[in-house]
N, C-alpha and C positions, 0 to 999 in steps of 0.2 A: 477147509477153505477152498472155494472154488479161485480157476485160472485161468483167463482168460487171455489169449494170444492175438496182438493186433499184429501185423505185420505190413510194418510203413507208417512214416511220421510224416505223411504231407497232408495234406488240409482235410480229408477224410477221417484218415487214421488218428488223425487229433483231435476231433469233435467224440469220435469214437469214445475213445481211452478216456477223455478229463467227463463223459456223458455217463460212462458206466461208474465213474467215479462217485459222481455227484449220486447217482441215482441206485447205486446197492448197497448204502450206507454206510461208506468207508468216513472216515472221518482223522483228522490229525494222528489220535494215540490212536483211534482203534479200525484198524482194518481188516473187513467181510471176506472182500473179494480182493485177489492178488490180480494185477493187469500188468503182462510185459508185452511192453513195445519195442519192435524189432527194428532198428534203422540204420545206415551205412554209414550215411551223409553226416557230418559232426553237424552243419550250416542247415538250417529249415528257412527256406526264402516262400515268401509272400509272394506267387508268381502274376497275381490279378497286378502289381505295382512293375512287373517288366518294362512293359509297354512306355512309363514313365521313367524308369531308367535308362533308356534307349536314349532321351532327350536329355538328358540332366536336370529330367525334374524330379528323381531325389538320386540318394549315396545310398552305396550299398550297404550302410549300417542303417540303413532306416527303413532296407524291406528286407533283413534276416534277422537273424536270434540263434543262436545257439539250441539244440536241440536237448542237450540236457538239461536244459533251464523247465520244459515243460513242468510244468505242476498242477499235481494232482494228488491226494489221496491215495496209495496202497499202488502210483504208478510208481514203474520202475523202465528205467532204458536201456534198452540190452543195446549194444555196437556192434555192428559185424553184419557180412553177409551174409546171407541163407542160402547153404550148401545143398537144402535138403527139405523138399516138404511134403508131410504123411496126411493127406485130411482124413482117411479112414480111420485115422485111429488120434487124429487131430494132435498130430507132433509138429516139429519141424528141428533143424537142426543147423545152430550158427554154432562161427568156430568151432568145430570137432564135438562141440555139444548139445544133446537132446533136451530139450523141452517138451513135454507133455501140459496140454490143457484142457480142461473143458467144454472153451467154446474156441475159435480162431476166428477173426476179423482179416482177409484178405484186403491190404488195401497197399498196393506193390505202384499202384501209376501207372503208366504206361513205358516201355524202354526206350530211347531216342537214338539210332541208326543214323550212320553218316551216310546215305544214299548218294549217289553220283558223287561223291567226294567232294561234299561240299565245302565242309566245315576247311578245305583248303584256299578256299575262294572267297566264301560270306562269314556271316554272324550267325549261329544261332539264337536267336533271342529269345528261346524258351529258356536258355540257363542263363544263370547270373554273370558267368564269363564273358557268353555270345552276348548280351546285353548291354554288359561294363565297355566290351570293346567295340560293338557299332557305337558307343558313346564319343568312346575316345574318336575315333575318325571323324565321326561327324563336327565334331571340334575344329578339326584341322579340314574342313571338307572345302572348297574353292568356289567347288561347281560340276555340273554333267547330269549323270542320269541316275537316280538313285532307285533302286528295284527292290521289291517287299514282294519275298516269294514264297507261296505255298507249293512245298515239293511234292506230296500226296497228302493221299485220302485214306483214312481218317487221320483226324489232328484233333486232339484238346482245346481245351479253348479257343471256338472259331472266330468271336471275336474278335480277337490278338492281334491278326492281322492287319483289319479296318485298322482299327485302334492304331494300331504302329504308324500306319500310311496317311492318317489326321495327323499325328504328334508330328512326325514328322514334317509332315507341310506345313504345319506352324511352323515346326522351327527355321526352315528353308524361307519363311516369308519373313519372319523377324529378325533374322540378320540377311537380312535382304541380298538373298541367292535366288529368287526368284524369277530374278532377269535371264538367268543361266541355266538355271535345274528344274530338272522333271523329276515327276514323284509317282513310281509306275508300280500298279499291283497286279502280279501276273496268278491266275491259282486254275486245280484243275473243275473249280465248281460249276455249275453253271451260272451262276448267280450269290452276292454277297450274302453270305449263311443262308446259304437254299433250305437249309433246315429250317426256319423260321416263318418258312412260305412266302408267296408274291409279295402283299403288301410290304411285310417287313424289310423285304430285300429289295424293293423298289425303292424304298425311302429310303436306305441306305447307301444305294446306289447313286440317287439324287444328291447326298449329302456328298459323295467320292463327287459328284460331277461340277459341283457348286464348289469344291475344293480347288478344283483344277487338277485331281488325283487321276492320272491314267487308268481304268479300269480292264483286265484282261484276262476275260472269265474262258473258262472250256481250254485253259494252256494249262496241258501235261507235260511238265519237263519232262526229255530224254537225257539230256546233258549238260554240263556246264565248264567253262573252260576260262580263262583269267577274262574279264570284261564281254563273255558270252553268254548270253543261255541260247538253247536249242530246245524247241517244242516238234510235239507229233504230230501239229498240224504241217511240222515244214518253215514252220516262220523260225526265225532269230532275232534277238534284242541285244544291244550294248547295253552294260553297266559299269561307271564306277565304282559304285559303294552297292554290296550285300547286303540284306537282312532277309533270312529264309527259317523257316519252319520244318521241324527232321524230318524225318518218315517216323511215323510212331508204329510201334508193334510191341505183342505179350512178352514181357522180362523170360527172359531163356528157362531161369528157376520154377516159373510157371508152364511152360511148354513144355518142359520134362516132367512136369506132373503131371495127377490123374486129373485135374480141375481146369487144363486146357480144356474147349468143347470145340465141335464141328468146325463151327465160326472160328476159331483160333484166338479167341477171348474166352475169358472165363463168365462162362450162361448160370445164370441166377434166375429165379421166381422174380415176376416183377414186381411182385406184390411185397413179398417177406426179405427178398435180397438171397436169400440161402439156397446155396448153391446143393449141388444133387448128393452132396455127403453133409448127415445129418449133424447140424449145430456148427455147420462150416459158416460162412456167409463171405461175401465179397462185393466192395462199393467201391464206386467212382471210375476213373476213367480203364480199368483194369477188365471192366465187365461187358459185356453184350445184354443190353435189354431189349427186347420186342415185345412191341404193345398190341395189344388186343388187334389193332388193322395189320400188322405184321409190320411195322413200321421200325428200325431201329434210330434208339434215342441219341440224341447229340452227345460228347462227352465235354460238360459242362460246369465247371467247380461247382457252382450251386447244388446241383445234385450229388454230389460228394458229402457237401454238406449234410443234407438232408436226409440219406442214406444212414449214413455215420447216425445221427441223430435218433433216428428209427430202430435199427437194427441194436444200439446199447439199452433205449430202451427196451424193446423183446428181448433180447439177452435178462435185464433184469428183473422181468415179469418171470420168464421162466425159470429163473434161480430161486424164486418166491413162491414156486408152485402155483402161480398165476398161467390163463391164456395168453399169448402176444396180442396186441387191442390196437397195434397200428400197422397201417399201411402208407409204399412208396406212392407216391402222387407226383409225377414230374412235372412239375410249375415253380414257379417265383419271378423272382425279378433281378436284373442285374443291369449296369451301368456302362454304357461304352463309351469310353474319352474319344473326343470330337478334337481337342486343342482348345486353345483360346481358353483355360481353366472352364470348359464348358463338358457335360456329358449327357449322354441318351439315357434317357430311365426306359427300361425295356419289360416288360411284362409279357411272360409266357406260360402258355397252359401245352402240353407233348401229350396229352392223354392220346390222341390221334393225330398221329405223328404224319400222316399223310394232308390233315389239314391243319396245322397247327394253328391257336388263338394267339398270336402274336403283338403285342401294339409297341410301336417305338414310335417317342415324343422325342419332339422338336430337342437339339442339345441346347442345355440353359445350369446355369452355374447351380441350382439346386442339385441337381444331378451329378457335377463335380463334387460335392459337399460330401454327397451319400458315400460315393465311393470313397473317399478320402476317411469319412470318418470307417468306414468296413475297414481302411486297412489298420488304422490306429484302433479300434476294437480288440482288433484280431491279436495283435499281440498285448495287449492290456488284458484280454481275457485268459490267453493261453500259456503266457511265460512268465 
């Protein structure tokens, strides 16, 4: 029996596992292929639904799940750290014990760093914590200046931000604080997801402006102190109430291995995902892709998805003694909450990442729908 080793239960690593599932013909009694997935975290949260946790537009039991509840065929959930990872010889090694398999699915995420000490001062709103408790304050919030900050570059989901800095200016107009509070988004981009290129980030821009959402592109925090931040251009800003984005960087467990690269992400084929040791592979935001113009690609839950998808199925061709017959294609479509129960349907093609085909439509409550039913899918499919 073949073993295949995912490693990480967040939204890659899950399409992953329940894909290989479906598609190497494990079934109830009889299981092909043995699949253990490696995970720390007992809680698997749904992080596209943050952004609406931020507002109290839902409870934290309506964007987690328990991770052992995954289901699947022939999967299994191992708990625990990984002390230890071999891609040449395709092991790794949680709690004090070896695993050997045949293939390994690196799918680790990104690690989240308290840069400038922040998490002393704001929210993180990529966890379900930082998210719970800008909730709670914003509950009790009066009035003043409320700051949506991108600390560095790169971040996952660049969306998140806009997103949070809409949700929020709803909320600040609906219990009518609007007289009194500013809604300020300071990041070091040039422009609203400058990955998406001009048009996209024009119109996104327009939409922050049509909000009354302070825009304040090209600030790279240096520092941050109770109701200050400090930029390198020199400027300084007051805030009451935080909500900031970590610094993202490769999980240490990664960096101590052979499958860090150059980049200090781990470099995959763009095409197959498989990384430089054979029948390794690694997807989502844990990887470094460049595309044909040398462009590197946004780290984007879709693409997790997609990755995950492709890569179980080559995995399962090759257990078949079949060729692999698919390739990574960076495109799709995802949804950005506006407020008002309204969202952007966004449509992206990254083949050429210097010019991306981008289109974002008007936010209009279809778009709230899409996303709304993706998140209730998601655990109707997976748990």
């Amino acid at each position: 029996m073949k073993t295949i080793l995912v490693l990480g239960a967040g939204t890659g690593g899950i399409i992953t596992a329940r894909e290989l599932s479906r598609t190497s013909g494990n079934e109830e009694d009889i299981n092909l292929v043995k699949i253990l997935v490696f995970e720390k975290e007992e809680t698997s949260v749904f992080a596209p639904s943050l952004p609406w946790l931020m507002v109290g537009k839902r409870k934290k039991e309506e964007v987690t799940e328990r991770t052992n509840k995954l289901d699947a065929s022939g999967l299994e959930i191992i708990k625990g750290e990984i002390e230890a990872i071999d891609p040449e010889n395709i092991a790794i090694t949680v709690n004090g014990k070896k695993y050997n398999g045949d293939y390994m699915v690196v799918s680790l995420g990104v690690e989240q760093a308290n840069a400038h000490n922040l998490g002393h001062y704001g929210h993180n709103f990529f966890t379900l914590k930082g998210a719970t408790d800008f909730h709670e304050e914003l509950e009790k919030f009066s009035g003043g200046e409320i700051a949506i900050l991108v600390s560095s570059l790169p971040f996952k989901s660049p969306a998140a931000p806009y997103e949070a800095a809409m949700l929020i200016e709803a909320f600040v107009r609906t219990n009518n604080l609007s007289h009194n509070t500013n809604v300020s988004l300071y990041t070091p981009e040039a422009g609203p997801m400058e990955f998406a290129g001009p048009e996209a980030a024009e119109e996104l821009r327009k939409l922050l402006e049509k909000k009354g959402i302070k825009y304040y592109p090209n600030y790279e925090l240096t520092s941050v102190s109770r109701n200050q931040l400090e930029f390198s251009n020199g400027k300084s800003y007051a805030y009451n109430l935080l909500a900031y984005t970590p610094k993202h960087q490769v999980p240490q467990i990664i960096r101590e291995s052979a499958l860090a690269g150059s980049s200090g992400w781990v470099e995959v084929d763009r095409n197959t995902l498989e990384t430089a040791f054979k029948n390794v592979y690694a997807i989502g935001d844990i990887t470094s892709i460049t595309t044909e113009t040398g462009a590197i690609l946004p780290k984007i839950g879709i693409f997790a998805r997609q990755q995950g998808a492709i890569v179980a199925h080559n995995i399962s061709r090759k257990m078949a003694n079949l060729e692999p017959d698919q390739t990574f294609v960076p495109e799709g479509t995802y949804f950005i909450a506006a407020g008002e129960g309204k969202a952007s349907e966004t449509r992206g093609n990254f083949s050429d990442s210097t010019n991306p085909e981008v289109k974002m439509k008007a936010p209009a409550q279809w778009g709230h729908l899409s996303k709304w039913w993706d998140e209730k899918f998601w655990f109707f499919k997976n748990f």
